[in-house]
C-alpha angles and dihedrals in degrees: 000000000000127000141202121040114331131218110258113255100257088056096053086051098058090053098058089048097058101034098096091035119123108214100203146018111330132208125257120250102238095059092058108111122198109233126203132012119001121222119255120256128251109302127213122017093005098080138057129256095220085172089113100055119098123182127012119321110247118252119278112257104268102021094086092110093053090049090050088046094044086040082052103047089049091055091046089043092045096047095055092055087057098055087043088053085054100044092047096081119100113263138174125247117250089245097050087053111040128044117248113274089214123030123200125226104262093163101266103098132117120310087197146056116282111252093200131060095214126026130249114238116181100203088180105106088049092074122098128235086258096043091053100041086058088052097062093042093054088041090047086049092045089056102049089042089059095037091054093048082042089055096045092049093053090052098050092052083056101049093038110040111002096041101094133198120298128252097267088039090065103036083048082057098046101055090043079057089050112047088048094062112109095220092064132128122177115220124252117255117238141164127284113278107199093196096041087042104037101040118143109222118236088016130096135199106282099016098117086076091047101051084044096056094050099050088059084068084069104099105172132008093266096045119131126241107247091219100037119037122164138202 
């Protein structure tokens, strides 16, 4: 039940037919977007229970080609981010790191006559730490390579050539020498003679006493000798 003055009819008419009516360009259909949350889906017997399933599903019948050519993009794609991961190290320029091979002339070379007939180029501080590093290892293996065939050269010279004959070897020689000789006579053989074979040198029978007397004349550690006195 409504109160007060009313529209006329006509007028009420107009504003339910252009209620729902869009005054200017509109946009299509296809470039609306949905923002915010989306619905859920269909809940119960309508989906599938995929627990069960272990491991990649294997492709749809008819859509091999699109899995090789998606397997393949993602190699290619994978590879490129490789080689950028390389590159993007920081490296020198060539011409920051080797010398020119040809110089032109700027006006800085030599005023006077070459001494040499070839120049002399020092390519050392060229080399990298790596590089370097690599040098002296190869150099360090070289030497102990050539000391070793060094060392077993020496020693088969030694045991070859230098090493001579041993003790027995010569006196073995010498006897044969010996024997051979046309002026030898071999010694009689005769019975053991304590006092001829066992003879002390510089020292006759009976000397013992003596030496022993005539230490007794001997009265203090810096006395003289009575037969033998020297300056």
């Amino acid at each position: 039940m409504s109160y007060g003055p009313q529209l006329p009819a006509w007028l009420t008419q107009n504003q339910e037919k252009y209620a729902g009516a869009s005054y200017g360009p509109s946009i299509p259909s296809n470039f609306r977007q949905n923002y915010g949350p989306a619905l859920p889906g269909a809940s119960g017997a309508a989906q599938d229970d995929s627990d069960d399933e272990i491991g990649p599903m294997p492709v749809a019948a008819g859509d091999e080609d699109k899995e090789a050519m998606a397997r393949a993009y993602r190699m290619v794609m994978q590879k490129e981010q490789e080689d950028e991961e390389k590159n993007s190290q920081p490296k020198r320029e060539e011409w920051m790191t080797s010398v020119p091979k040809k110089l032109g002339n700027f006006g800085l070379g030599a005023r006077t006559f070459k001494k040499g007939t070839a120049s002399e180029r020092d390519s050392t501080w060229e080399d990298a730490p790596g590089a370097k590093k690599k040098r002296r290892e190869e150099m360090k293996t070289a030497k102990s390579v050539g000391a070793a065939m060094a060392d077993a050269r020496q020693e088969a010279i030694v045991v070859g050539k230098i090493q001579g004959p041993s003790l027995l070897e010569l006196h073995q020689k010498q006897r044969e020498e010996k024997v051979t000789d046309a002026g030898y006579t071999p010694g009689e053989r005769r019975p053991f003679d304590r006092e001829k074979d066992m003879e002390v040198r510089g020292l006759k029978p009976g000397g013992s006493k003596d030496a022993v007397e005539k230490m007794k004349e001997l009265q203090g550690r810096f006395a003289n000798s009575k037969e033998k006195k020297f300056l």
